[in-house]
C-alpha positions in Angstrom: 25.5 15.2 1.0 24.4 14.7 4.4 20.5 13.4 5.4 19.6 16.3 6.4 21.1 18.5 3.8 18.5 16.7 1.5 15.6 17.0 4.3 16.6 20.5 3.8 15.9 21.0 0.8 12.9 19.0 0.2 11.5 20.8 3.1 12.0 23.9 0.6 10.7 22.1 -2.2 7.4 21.3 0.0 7.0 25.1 1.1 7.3 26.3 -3.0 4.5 23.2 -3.9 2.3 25.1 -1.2 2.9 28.1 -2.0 1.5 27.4 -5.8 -0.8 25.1 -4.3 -2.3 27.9 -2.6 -2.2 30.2 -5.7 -3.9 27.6 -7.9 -7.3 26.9 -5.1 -7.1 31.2 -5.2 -7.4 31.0 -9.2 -9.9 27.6 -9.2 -12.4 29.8 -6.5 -12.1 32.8 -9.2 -13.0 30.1 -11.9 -15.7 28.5 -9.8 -17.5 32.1 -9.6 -17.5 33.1 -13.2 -18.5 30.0 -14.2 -21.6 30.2 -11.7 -22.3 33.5 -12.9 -22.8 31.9 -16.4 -24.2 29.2 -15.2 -21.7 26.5 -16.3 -21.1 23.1 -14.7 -18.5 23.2 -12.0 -17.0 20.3 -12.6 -15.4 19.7 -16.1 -14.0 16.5 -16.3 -12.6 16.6 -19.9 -10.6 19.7 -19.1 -9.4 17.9 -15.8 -8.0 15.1 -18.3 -6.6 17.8 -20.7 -4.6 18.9 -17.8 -3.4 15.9 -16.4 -2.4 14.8 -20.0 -0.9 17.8 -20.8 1.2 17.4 -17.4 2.3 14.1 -18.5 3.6 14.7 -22.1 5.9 17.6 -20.0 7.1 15.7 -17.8 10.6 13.2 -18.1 9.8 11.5 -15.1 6.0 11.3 -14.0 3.8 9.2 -15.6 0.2 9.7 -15.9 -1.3 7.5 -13.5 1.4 8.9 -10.9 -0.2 12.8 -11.5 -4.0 11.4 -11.1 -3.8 10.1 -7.4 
């Protein structure tokens, strides 16, 4: 496969990753409001570490420390 056969498709790749990007700061801003409503703290830093460890036990080829940068 040619150079820019793979540009191709990573270019794809990059517009899916927005795409859910996008979704995921529309769900975090829903979030963010309910938990102001119940006046919660907005930042949660042991469910931020739940996620990111939960992110690396799925993954076969990202490591921890390469999901929290």
């Amino acid at each position: 496969m040619s150079l820019d056969a793979y540009r191709i498709q990573i270019d794809k790749i990059d517009d899916q990753i927005l795409e859910l990007f996008e979704k995921r700061k529309l769900i975090s801003r829903m979030v963010q409001k309910i938990k102001k409503k119940k006046g919660l703290e907005l930042d949660d830093t042991e469910r931020e570490n739940d996620i990111l460890n939960r992110l690396s036990n799925k993954s076969r080829k990202l490591k921890r420390e390469d999901l929290d940068q």
